[in-house]
C-alpha positions as a LaTeX table, in Angstrom:
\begin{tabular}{lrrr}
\hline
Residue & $x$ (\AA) & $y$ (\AA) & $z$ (\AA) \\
\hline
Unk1 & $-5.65$ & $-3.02$ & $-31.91$ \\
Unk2 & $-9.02$ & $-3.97$ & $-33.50$ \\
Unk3 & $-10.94$ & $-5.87$ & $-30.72$ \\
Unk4 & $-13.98$ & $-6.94$ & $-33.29$ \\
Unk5 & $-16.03$ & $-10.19$ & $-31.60$ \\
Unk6 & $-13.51$ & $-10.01$ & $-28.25$ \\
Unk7 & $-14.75$ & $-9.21$ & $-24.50$ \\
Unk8 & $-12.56$ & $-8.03$ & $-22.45$ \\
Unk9 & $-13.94$ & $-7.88$ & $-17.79$ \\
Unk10 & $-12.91$ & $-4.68$ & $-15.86$ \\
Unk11 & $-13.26$ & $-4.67$ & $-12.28$ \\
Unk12 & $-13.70$ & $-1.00$ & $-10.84$ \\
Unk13 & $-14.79$ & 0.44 & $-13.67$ \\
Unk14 & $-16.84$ & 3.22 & $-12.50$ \\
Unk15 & $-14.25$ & 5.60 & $-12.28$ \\
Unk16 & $-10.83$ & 6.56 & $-12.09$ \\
Unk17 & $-7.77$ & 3.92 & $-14.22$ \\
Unk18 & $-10.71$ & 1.45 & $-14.28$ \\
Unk19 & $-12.88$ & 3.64 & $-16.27$ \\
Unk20 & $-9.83$ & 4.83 & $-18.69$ \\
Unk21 & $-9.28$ & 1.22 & $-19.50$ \\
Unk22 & $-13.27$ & 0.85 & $-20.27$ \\
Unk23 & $-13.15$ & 3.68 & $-22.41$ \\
Unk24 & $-10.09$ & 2.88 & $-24.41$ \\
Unk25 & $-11.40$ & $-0.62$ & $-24.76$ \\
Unk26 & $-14.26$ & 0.33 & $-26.18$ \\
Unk27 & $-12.78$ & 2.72 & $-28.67$ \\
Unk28 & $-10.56$ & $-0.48$ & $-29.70$ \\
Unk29 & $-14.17$ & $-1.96$ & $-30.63$ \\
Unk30 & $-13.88$ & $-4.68$ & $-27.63$ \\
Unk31 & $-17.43$ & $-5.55$ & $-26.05$ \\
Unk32 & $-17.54$ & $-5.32$ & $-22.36$ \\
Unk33 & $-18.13$ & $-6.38$ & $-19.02$ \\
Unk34 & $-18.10$ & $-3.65$ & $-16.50$ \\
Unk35 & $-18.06$ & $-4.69$ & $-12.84$ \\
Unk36 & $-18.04$ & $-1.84$ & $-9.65$ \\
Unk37 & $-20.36$ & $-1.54$ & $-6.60$ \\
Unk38 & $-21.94$ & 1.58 & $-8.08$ \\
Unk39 & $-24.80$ & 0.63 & $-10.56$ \\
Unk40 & $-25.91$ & 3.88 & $-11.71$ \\
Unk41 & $-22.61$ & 4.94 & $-12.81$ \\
Unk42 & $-21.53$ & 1.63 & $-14.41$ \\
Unk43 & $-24.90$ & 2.41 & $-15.92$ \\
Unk44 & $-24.03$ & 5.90 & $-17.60$ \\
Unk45 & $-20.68$ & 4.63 & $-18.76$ \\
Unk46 & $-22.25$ & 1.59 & $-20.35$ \\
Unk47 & $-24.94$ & 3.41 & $-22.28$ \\
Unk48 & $-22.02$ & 6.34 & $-23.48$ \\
Unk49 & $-19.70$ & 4.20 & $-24.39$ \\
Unk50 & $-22.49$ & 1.59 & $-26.61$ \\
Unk51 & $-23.85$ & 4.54 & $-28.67$ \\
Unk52 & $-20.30$ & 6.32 & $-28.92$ \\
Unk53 & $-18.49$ & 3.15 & $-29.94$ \\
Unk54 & $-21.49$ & 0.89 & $-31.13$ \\
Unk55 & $-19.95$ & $-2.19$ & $-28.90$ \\
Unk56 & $-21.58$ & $-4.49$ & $-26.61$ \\
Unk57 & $-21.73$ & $-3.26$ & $-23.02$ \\
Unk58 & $-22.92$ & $-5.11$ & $-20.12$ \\
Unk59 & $-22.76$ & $-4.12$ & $-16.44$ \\
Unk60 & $-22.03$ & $-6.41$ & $-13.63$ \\
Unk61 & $-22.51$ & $-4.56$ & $-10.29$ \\
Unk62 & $-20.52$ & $-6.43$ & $-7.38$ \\
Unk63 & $-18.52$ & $-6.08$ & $-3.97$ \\
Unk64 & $-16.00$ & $-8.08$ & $-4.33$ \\
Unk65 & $-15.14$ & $-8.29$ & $-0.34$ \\
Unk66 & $-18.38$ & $-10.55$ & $-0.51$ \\
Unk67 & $-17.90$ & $-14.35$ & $-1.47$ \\
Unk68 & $-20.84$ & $-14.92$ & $-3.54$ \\
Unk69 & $-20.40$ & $-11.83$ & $-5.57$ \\
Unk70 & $-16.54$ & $-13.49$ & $-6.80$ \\
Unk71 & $-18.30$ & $-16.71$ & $-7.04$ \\
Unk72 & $-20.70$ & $-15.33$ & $-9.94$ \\
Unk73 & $-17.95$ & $-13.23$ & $-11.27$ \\
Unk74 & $-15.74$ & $-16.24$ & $-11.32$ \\
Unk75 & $-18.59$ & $-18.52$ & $-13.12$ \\
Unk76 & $-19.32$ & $-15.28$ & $-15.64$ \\
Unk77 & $-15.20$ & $-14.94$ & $-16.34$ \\
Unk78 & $-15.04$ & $-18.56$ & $-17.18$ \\
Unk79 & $-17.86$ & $-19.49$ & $-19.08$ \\
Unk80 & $-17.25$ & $-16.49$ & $-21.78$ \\
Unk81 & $-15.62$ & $-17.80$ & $-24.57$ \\
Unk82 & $-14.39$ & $-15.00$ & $-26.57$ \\
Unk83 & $-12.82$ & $-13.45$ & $-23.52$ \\
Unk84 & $-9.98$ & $-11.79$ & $-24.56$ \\
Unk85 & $-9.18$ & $-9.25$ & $-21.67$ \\
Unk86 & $-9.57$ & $-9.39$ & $-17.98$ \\
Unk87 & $-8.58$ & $-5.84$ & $-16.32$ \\
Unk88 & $-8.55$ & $-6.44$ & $-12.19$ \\
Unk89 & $-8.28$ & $-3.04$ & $-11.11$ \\
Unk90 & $-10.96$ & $-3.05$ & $-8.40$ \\
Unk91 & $-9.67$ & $-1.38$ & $-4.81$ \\
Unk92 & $-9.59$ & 1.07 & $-2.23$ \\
Unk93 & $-7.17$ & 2.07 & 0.35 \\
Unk94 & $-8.07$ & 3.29 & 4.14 \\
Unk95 & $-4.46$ & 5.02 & 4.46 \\
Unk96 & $-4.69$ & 4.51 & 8.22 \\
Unk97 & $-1.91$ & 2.66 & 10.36 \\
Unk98 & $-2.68$ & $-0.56$ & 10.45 \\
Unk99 & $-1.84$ & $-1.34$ & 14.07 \\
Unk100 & $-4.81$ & 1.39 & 14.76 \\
Unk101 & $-7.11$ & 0.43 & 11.70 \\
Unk102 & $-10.37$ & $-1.74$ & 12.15 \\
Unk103 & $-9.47$ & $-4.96$ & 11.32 \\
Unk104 & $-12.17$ & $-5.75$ & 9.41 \\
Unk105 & $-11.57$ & $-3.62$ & 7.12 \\
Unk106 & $-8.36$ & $-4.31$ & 6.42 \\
Unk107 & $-9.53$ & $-8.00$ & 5.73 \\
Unk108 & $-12.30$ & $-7.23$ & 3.26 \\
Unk109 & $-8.93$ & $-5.41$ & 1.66 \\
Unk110 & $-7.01$ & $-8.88$ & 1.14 \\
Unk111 & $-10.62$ & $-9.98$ & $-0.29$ \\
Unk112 & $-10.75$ & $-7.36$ & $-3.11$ \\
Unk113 & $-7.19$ & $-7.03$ & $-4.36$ \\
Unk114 & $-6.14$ & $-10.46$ & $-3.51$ \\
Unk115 & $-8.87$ & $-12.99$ & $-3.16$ \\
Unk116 & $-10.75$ & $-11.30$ & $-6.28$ \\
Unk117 & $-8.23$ & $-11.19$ & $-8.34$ \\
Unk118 & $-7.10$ & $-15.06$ & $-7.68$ \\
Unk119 & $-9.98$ & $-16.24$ & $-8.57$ \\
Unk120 & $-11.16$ & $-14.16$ & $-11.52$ \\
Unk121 & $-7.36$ & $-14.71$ & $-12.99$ \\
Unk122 & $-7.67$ & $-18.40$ & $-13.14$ \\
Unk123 & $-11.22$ & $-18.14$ & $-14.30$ \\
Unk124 & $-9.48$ & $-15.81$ & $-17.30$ \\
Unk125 & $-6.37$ & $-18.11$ & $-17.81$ \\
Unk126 & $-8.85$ & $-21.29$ & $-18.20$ \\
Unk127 & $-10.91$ & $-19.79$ & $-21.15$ \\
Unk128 & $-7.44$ & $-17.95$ & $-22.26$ \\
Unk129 & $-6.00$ & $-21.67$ & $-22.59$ \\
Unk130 & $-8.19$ & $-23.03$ & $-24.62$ \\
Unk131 & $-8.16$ & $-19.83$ & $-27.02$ \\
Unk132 & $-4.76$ & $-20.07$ & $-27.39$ \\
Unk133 & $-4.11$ & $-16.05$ & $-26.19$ \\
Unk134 & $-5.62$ & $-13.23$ & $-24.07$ \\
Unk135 & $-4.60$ & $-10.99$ & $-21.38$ \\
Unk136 & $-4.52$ & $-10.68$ & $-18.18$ \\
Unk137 & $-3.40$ & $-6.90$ & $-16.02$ \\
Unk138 & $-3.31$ & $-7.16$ & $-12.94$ \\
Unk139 & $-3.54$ & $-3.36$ & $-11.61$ \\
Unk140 & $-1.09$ & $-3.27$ & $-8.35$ \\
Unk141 & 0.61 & $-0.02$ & $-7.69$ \\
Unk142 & 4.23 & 1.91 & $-6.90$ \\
Unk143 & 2.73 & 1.18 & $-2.70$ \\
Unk144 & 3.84 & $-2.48$ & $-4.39$ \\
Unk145 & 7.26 & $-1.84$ & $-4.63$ \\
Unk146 & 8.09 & 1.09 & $-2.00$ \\
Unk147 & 5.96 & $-0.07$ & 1.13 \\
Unk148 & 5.50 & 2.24 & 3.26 \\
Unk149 & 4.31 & 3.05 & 6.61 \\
Unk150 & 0.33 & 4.26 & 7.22 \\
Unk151 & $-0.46$ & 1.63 & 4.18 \\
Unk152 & 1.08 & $-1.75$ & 5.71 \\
Unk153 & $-1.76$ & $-4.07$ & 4.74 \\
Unk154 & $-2.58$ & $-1.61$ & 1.17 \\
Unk155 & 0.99 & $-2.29$ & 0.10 \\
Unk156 & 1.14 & $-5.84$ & 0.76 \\
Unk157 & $-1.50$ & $-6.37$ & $-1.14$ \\
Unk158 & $-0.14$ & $-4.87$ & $-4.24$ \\
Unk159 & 2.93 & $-6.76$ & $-3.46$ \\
Unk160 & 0.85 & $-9.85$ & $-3.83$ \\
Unk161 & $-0.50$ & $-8.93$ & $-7.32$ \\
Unk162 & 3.02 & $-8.39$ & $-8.35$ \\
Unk163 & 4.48 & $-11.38$ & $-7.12$ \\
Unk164 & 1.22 & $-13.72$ & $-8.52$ \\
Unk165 & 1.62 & $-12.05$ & $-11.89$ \\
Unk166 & 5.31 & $-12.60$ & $-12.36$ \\
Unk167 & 4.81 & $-16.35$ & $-11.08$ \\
Unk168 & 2.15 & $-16.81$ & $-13.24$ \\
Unk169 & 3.99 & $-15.90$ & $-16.48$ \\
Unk170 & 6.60 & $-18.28$ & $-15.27$ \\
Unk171 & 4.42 & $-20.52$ & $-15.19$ \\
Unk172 & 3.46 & $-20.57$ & $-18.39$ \\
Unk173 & 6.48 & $-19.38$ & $-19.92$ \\
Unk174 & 7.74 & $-23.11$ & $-18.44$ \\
Unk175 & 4.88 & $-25.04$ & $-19.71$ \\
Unk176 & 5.56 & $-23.76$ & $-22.98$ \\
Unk177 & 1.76 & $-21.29$ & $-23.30$ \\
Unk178 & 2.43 & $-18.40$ & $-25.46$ \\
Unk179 & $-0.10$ & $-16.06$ & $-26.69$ \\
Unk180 & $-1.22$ & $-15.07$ & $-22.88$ \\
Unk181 & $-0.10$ & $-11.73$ & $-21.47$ \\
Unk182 & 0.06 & $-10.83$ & $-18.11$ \\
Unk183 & 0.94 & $-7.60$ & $-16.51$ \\
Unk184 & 1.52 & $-5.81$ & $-13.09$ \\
Unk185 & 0.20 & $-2.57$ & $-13.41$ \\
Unk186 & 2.56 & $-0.44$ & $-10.82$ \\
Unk187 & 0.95 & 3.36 & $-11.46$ \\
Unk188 & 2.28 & 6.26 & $-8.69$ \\
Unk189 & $-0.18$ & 9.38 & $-8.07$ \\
Unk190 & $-2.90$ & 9.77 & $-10.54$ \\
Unk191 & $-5.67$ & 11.80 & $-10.33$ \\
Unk192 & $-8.51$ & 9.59 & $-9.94$ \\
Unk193 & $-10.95$ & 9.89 & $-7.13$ \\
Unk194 & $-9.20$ & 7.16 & $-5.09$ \\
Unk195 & $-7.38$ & 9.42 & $-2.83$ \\
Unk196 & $-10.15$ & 11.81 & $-2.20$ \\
Unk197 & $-12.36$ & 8.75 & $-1.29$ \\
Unk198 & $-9.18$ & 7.68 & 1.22 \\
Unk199 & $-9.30$ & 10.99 & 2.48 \\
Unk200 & $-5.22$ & 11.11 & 1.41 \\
Unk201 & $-4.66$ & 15.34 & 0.72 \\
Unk202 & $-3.09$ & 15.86 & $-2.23$ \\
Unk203 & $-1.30$ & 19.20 & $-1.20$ \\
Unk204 & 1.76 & 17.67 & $-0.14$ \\
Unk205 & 2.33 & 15.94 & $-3.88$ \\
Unk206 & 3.62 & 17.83 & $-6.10$ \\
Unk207 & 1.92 & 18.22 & $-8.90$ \\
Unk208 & 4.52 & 17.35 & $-11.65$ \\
Unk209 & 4.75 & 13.28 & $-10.35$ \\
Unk210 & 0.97 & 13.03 & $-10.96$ \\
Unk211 & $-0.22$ & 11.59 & $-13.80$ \\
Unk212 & $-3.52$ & 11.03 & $-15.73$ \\
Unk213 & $-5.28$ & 7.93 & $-15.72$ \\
Unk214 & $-5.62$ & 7.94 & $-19.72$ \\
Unk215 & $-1.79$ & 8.14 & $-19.88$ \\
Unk216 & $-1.18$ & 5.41 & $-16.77$ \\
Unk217 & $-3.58$ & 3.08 & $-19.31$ \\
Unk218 & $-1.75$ & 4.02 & $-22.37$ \\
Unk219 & 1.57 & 3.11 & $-20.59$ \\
Unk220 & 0.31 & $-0.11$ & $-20.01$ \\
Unk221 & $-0.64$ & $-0.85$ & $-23.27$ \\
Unk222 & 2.56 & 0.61 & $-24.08$ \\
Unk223 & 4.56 & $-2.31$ & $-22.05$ \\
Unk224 & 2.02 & $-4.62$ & $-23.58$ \\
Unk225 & 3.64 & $-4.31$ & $-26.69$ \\
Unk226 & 7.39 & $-4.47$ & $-25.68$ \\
Unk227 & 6.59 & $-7.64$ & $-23.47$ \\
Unk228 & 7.36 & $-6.06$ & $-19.33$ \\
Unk229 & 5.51 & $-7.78$ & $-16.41$ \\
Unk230 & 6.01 & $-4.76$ & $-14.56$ \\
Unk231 & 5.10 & $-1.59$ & $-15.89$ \\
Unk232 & 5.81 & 1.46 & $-13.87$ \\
Unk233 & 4.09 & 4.28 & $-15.77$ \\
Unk234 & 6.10 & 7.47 & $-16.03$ \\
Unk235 & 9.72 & 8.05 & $-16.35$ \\
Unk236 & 10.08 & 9.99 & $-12.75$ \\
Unk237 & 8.37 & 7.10 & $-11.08$ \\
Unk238 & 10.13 & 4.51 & $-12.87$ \\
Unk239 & 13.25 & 6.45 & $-11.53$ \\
Unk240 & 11.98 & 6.66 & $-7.98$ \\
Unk241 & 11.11 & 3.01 & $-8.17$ \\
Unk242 & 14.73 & 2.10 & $-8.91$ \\
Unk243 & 16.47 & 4.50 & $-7.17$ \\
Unk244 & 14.59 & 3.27 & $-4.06$ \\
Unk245 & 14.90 & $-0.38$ & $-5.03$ \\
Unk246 & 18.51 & $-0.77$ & $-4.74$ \\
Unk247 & 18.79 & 1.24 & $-1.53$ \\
Unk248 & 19.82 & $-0.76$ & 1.33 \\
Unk249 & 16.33 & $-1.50$ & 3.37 \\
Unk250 & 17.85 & 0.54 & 6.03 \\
Unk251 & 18.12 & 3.41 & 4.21 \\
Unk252 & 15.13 & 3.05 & 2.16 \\
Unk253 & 12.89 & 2.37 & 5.62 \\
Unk254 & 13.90 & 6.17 & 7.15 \\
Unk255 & 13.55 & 7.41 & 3.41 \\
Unk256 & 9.67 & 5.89 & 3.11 \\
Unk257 & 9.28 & 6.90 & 6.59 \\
Unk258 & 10.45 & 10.36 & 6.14 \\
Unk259 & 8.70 & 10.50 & 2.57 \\
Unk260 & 4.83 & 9.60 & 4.76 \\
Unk261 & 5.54 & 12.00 & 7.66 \\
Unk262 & 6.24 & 15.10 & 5.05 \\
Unk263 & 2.74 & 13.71 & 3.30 \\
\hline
\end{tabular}
């Protein structure tokens, strides 16, 4: 994939799948945007990956739980012409009940998978239009699929990003837009920092179902190529998924449940 003169916008790209995609999109030759909270590390990664790779990098840093910070984001997105990626991969998780957690919390949640992504998608799909391609991943999760107890709000969240992508390439699939990809980016345990900063122990995982964030991004690239929405990287997970999936929800609740007490 030779991204010569193309930009591609990664949310959460300090660390963890956000970070993978940076890197891989850099060694592709794209120029970048990177957006996370943390400026000093967006910092590092920008200045490794402009001398390794001799691309543009740029760094963006934002909270996207804050209104204004989308707003510029959203203005940035949509005013760059030879955007050819958007990666929305920002998040966290609290992995608290939600009938205990702090409420606010839980909202600024909706605002950075959800809100964030809205708005930075159509941004993306506007300049996308016009170019006549581009694409879009939308970085959800298994927690998408399988919800779960202790994660209520996390994993309706990533349902959303599932459901929006799939009705988005509907969309244009029925207006009659090709050239614009979009994917739901379903990834299981991979070691990132994500759980550590969740304070989710990992001893209870084993650790053949984890997987590396360079492979969970070259999945996705992977289902780029054969055309699927929803890419579940890994072949156990993609079992799980569908094991689970056509499981009465009876069955499948005291499974989940069962599944998050032995966690």
């Amino acid at each position: 994939m030779n991204g010569a003169g193309k930009l591609a916008v990664v949310t959460g790209a300090s660390s963890g799948i956000g970070e993978a995609y940076a890197r891989r999109l850099a060694r592709d030759g794209f120029d970048l945007v990177l957006v996370a909270r943390r400026k000093q590390l967006l910092l590092d990664i920008a200045m490794q990956l402009s001398e390794t790779h001799r691309v543009s990098v740029s760094v963006e840093p934002a909270d996207l739980s804050r209104d204004a910070d989308v707003d510029r984001l959203f203005d940035l997105v949509r005013s760059s012409s030879s955007l050819e990626m958007l990666i929305n991969n920002a998040g966290f998780t609290t992995h608290e009940k939600y009938i205990d957690a702090d409420i606010e919390s839980q909202v600024d949640m909706v605002r950075v998978h959800d809100i964030a992504t809205l708005r930075l998608t159509r941004g993306a799909l506007d300049v996308m239009r016009n170019r006549g391609r581009g694409t879009i991943i939308n970085v959800s999760s298994m927690a998408g699929i399988l919800p779960s107890p202790y994660n209520a709000n996390y994993n309706a969240t990533k349902a959303y990003l599932v459901s929006l992508t799939e009705g988005i390439v509907q969309e244009l699939a029925l207006a009659g837009i090709k050239g614009i990809r979009v994917q739901a980016l379903c990834p299981g345990y991979t070691h990132t920092g994500f759980h550590d900063a969740a304070g989710v122990a990992r001893e209870g995982v084993p650790e053949r179902v984890w997987m590396s964030a360079e492979d969970v991004v070259e999945e996705s690239f992977a289902c780029l190529e054969k055309g699927r929405v929803v890419c579940v990287p890994g072949a156990k997970n993609r079992l799980l998924a569908s094991m689970v999936s056509a499981m009465p929800r009876r069955i499948r609740y005291v499974l989940l449940r069962t599944v998050e007490r032995e966690d």
